[in-house]
C-alpha positions in Angstrom: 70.8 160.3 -53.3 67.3 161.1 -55.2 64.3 162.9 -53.3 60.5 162.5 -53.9 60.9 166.4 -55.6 64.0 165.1 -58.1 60.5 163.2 -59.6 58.5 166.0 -59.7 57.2 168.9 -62.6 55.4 170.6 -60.7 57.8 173.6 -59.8 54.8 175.2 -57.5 54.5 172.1 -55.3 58.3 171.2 -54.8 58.7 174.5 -54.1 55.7 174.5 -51.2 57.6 170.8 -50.0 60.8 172.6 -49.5 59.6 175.3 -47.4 57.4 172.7 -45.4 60.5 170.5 -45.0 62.1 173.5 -43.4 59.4 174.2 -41.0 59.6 170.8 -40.3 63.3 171.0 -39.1 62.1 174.4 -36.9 58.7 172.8 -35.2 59.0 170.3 -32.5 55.2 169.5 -33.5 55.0 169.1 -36.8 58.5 166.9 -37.1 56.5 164.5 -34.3 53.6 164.7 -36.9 55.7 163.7 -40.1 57.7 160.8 -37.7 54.4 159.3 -36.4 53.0 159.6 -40.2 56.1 158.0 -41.7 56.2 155.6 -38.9 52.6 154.7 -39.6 52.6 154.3 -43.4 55.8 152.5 -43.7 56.1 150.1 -40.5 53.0 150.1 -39.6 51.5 149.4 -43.9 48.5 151.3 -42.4 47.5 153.8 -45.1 43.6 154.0 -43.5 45.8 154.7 -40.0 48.1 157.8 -41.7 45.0 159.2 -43.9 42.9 159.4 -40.2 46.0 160.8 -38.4 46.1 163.7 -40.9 43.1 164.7 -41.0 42.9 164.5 -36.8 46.2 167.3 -37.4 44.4 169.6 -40.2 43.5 172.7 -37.8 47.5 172.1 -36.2 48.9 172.2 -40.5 46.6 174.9 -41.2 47.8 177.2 -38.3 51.5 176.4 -38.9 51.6 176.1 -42.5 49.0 178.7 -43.7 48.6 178.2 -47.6 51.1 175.7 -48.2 49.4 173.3 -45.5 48.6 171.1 -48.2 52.2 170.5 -49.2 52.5 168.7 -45.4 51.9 165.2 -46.8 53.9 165.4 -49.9 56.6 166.4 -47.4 56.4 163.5 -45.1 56.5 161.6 -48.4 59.9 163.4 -49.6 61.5 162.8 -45.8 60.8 159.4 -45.7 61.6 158.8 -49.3 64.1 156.2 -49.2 61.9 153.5 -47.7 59.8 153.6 -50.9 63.5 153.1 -52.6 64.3 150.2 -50.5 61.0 149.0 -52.0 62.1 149.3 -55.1 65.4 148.2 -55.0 64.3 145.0 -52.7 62.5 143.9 -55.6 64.8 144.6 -58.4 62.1 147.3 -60.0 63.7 149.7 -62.2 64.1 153.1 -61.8 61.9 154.2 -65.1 58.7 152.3 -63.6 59.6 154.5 -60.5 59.6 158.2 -62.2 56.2 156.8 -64.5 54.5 156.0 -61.4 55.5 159.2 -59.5 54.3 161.3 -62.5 51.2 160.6 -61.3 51.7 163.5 -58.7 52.2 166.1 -61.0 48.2 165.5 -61.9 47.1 165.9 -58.7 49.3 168.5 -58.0 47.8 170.3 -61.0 44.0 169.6 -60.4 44.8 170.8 -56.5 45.8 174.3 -57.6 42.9 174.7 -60.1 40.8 174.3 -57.4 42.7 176.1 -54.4 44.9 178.5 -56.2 47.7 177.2 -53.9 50.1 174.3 -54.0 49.2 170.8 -52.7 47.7 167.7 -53.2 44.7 165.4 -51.4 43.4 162.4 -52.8 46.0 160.8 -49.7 43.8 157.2 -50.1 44.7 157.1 -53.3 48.6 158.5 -54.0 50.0 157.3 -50.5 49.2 153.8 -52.8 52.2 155.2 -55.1 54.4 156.2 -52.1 54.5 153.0 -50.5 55.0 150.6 -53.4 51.6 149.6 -54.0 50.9 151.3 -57.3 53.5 151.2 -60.3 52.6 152.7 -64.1 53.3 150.4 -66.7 53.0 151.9 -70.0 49.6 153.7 -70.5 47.6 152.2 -67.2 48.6 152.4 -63.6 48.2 148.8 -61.4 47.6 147.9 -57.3 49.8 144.8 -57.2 48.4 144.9 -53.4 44.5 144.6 -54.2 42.6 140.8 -53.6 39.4 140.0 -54.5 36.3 140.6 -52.3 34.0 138.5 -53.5 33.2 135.2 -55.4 32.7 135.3 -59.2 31.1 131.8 -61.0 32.4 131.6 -63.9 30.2 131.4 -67.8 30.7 131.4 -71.1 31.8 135.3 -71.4 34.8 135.4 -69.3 37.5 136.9 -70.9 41.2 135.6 -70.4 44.5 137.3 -71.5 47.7 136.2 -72.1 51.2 137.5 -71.0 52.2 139.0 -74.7 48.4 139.6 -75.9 49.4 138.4 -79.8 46.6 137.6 -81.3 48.2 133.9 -81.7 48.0 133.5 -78.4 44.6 135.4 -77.8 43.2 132.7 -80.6 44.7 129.9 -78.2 43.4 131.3 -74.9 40.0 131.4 -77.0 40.1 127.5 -77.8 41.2 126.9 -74.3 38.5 129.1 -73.0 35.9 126.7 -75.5 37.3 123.7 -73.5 38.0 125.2 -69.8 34.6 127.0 -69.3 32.1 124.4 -70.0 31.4 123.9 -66.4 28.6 126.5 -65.3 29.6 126.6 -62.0 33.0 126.2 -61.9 35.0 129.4 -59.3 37.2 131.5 -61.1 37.4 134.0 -59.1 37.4 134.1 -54.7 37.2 135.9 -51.5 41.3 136.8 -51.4 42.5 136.3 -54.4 45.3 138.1 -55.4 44.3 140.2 -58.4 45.8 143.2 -60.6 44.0 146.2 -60.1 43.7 148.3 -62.9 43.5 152.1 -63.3 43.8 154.6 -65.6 45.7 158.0 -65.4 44.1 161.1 -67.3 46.0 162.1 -70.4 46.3 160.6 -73.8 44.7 158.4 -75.5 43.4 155.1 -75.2 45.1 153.1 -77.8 44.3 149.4 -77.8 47.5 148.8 -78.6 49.4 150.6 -76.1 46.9 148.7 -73.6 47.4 145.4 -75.1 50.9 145.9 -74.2 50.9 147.7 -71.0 49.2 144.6 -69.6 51.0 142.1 -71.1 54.2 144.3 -69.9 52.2 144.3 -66.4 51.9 140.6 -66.5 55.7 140.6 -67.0 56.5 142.6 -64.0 54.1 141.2 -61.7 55.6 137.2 -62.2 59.5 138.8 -62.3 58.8 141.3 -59.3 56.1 140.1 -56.6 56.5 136.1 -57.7 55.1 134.8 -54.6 51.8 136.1 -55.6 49.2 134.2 -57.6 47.5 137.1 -59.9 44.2 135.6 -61.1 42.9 138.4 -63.0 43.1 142.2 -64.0 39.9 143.4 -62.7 38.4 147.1 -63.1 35.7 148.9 -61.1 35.0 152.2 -63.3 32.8 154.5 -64.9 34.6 153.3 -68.5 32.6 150.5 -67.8 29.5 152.2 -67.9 26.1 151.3 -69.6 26.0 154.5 -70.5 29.4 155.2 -71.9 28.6 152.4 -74.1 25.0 153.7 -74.6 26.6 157.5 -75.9 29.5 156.0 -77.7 30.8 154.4 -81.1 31.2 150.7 -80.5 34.4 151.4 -82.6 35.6 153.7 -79.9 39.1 153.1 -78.1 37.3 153.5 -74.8 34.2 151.1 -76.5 36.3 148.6 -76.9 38.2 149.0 -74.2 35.0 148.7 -72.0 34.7 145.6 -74.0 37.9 143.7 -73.1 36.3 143.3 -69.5 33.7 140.6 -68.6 31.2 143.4 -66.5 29.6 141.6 -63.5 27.6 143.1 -60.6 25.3 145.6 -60.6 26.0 149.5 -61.6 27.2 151.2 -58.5 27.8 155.1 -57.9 30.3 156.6 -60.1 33.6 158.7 -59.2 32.9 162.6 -58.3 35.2 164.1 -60.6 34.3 162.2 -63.8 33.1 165.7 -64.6 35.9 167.8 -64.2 37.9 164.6 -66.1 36.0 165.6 -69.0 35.3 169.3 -68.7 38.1 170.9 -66.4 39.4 170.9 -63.3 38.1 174.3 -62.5 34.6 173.4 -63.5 31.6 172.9 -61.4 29.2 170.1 -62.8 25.7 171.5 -61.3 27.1 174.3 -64.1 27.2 172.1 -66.8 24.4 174.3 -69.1 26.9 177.1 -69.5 30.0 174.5 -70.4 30.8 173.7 -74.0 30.4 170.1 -75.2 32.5 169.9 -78.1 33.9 165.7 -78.3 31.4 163.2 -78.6 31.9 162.3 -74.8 31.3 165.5 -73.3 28.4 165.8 -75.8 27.2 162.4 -74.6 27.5 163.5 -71.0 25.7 166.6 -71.4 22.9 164.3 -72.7 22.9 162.2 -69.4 22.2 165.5 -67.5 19.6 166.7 -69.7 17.9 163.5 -69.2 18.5 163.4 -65.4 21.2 160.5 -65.5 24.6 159.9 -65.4 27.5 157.5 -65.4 27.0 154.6 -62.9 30.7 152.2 -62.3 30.8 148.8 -63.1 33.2 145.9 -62.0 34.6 144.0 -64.8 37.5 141.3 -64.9 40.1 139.6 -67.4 41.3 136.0 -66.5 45.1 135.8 -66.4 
């Protein structure tokens, strides 16, 4: 029967998750801690409830736990492990979409001990997403089959559409269809509630537009085969890679360029993630000490420009018509 650790790399933080495990087994309060956590997260779907719970219990981890305290949650997620398997194997998902998705621990594992020179992870808002089902990794870019749209978006002529290969036959036809389909001004195309694929994208590698052409049609695949009772309306992307400024410091021939540029960018710019920064410069680097960093790619030169004119990135919601 496979853990949550048989997915990990990270030799430092399965190490802290099996001594946590253990204390778990010896303390009456923390096993009532990861129980009410579990019970929370998986038959409860409350991922706002567990994150508030935690944090309510940090003094009681800290105390009990000392430096591994921050292996606590990634415990809870390997006792209660095979509920994110039943997930799975409800919905016929394979087990390689499984290990892609949990990979994703291994980063945060990473950036934690950077930072705290200990094993862990935080960012619980975010990875308790992967724990429960939520998020899967499809190729190069990670997806929240759970997320809806909160607004309403009119649609005009710049809307973008894709199509569940992305050939450029068929982006041609979606094109002429798009000529034909959009001529209304104010027709909706997108509303409170719809069901929508989020989009994100893990750090490393590159972005190839051809690995993300087919991660999302690969996406669209898997989302009509796996959660069929829902009716996706578009990928849609609130991000800093949206940027006016990333395509202000940028090539337009730049993967992340036209990237940017698949998306039709609504709205108006919004504050930007806190560890864009360290995304480009290090984990273990402090942007207020961004003078004595080396800028040597053209992004990190670009950014460096931002701060020497008193700016920075600013996100931006875009979306892609399915």
């Amino acid at each position: 029967m496979k853990r949550f650790t048989d997915y990990l790399c990270d030799t430092r933080l399965v190490e802290g998750i099996t001594f946590v495990r253990e204390r778990i087994d010896a303390c009456d309060k923390l096993r009532m801690l990861a129980f009410d956590l579990g019970h929370i997260l998986y038959d409860k779907d409350d991922l706002s409830g567990f994150i508030t719970l935690y944090n309510e219990n940090k003094d009681l981890l800290s105390d009990a736990l000392g430096d591994v305290a921050g292996c606590f949650a990634p415990a809870v997620f390997d006792l209660h492990f095979q509920r994110l398997v039943s997930v799975y194997e409800s919905r016929g998902i394979p087990g390689d979409i499984r290990a892609a998705t949990l990979s994703d621990f291994d980063i945060w594992a990473r950036k934690y001990f950077i930072q705290h020179r200990r094993p862990g992870c935080e960012e619980l808002d975010w990875l308790t997403k992967h724990i429960t089902g939520k998020i899967y990794r499809i190729g190069r870019l990670q997806y929240d089959v759970s997320a809806t749209f909160s607004g309403v978006m009119p649609a005009n002529k710049d809307d973008k559409s894709v199509s569940g290969a992305l050939s450029e036959e068929e982006e041609e036809e979606e094109e002429e269809e798009e000529e034909e389909e959009e001529t209304d001004e104010g027709r909706i195309v997108l509303s409170m509630g719809d069901a929508v694929l989020d989009v994100h994208i893990p750090v490393g590698g590159q972005l190839d537009m051809d690995g993300i052409k087919q991660s999302m049609g690969e996406a669209l695949r898997f989302a009509k085969k796996h959660f069929p009772e829902k009716d996706y309306k578009a990928f849609v992307l609130d991000s800093w890679l949206l940027s006016d400024e990333l395509i202000e410091i940028l090539s337009p021939e730049s993967n992340i360029v036209r990237f940017s540029k698949m998306f039709t960018r609504v709205g108006e710019a919004s504050g930007a993630h806190p560890l864009i920064y360290n995304w480009l410069f290090g984990f273990d680097l402090k942007m207020a000490d961004w003078k004595q960093h080396k800028a040597e790619t053209s992004l990190q030169k670009g950014a460096h420009m931002l701060l020497n004119e008193g700016r920075w990135f600013a996100d931006r919601f875009g979306f892609i018509l399915i």
